[in-house]
C-alpha positions, -999 to 999 in steps of 0.1 A, spaced: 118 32 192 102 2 185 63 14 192 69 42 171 85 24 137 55 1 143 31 28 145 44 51 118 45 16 94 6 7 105 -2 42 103 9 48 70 -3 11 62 -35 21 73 -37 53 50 -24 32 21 -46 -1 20 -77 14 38 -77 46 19 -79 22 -14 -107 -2 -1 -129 30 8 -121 44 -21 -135 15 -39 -163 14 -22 -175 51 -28 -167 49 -66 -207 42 -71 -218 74 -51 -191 95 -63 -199 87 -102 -235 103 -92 -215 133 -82 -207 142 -119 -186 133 -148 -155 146 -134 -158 138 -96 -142 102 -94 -111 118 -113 -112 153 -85 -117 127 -56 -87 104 -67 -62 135 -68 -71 147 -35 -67 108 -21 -34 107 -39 -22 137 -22 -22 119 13 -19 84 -3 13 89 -17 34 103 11 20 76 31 33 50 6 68 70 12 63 67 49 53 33 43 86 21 23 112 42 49 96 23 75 94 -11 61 132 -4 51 140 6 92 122 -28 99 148 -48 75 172 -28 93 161 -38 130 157 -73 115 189 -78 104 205 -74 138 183 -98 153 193 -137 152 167 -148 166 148 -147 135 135 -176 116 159 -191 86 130 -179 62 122 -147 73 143 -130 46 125 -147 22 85 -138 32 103 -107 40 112 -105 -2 81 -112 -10 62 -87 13 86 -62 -6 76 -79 -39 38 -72 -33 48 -37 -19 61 -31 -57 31 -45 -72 9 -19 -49 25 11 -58 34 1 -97 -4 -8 -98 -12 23 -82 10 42 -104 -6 27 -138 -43 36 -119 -32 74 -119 -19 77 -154 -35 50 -172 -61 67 -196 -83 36 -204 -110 19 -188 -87 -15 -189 -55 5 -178 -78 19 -141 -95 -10 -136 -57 -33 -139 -40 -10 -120 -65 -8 -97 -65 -42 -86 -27 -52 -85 -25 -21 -60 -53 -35 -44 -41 -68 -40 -3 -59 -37 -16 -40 -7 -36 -65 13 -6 -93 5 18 -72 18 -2 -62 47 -11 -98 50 25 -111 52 38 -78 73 12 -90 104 29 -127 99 67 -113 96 58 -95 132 40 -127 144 
């Protein structure tokens, strides 16, 4: 069971944080697309991004579960672990402002605190399992 709750949390992980880094990366070429495009491409990302944020949460809750039972755990693991869950917060209110913000300022915050929630928690996830 272990392989798979790892999988299914890097999986989803992967979907989540990647899916917003490519994303940012096509944002020129789709803009050339037309007016509407970057708004048409975001909704069809969401629609895969979101249940893997789900997947990503259940999974990262399992993990606090399987944690808890095991004492061989450094005495600050709870609190990088609280932290990770912080940043985990940050990614999905950012990326919940980025889908209904209606300003320039709104996207472009929202944006990046998902962005950056998303690689710190991915960050401190790959130390946690270290």
């Amino acid at each position: 069971m272990t392989a798979l709750r790892l999988f299914l949390h890097v999986l989803a992980a992967s979907v989540w944080v990647g899916g917003q880094i490519v994303l940012a990366g096509l944002v020129p070429t789709v803009r050339t697309l037309g007016e509407d495009a970057p708004r048409q491409v975001a909704r069809a990302f969401n629609r895969i991004a979101w249940p893997a944020f789900g997947v990503l949460f259940l999974t990262g809750i399992w993990n606090l579960f399987v944690a808890l039972d095991d004492p061989d755990l450094a005495d600050d693991y709870h609190l990088w672990f609280g932290i990770k869950l912080l940043l985990v917060l940050v990614s999905g209110g950012g990326a919940a402002l980025h889908v209904v913000g209606k300003t320039k300022a709104a996207l472009a915050v929202g944006g990046a605190l998902s962005a950056l929630g998303s690689v710190g928690a991915m960050y401190l996830g790959f130390l946690l399992e270290a």
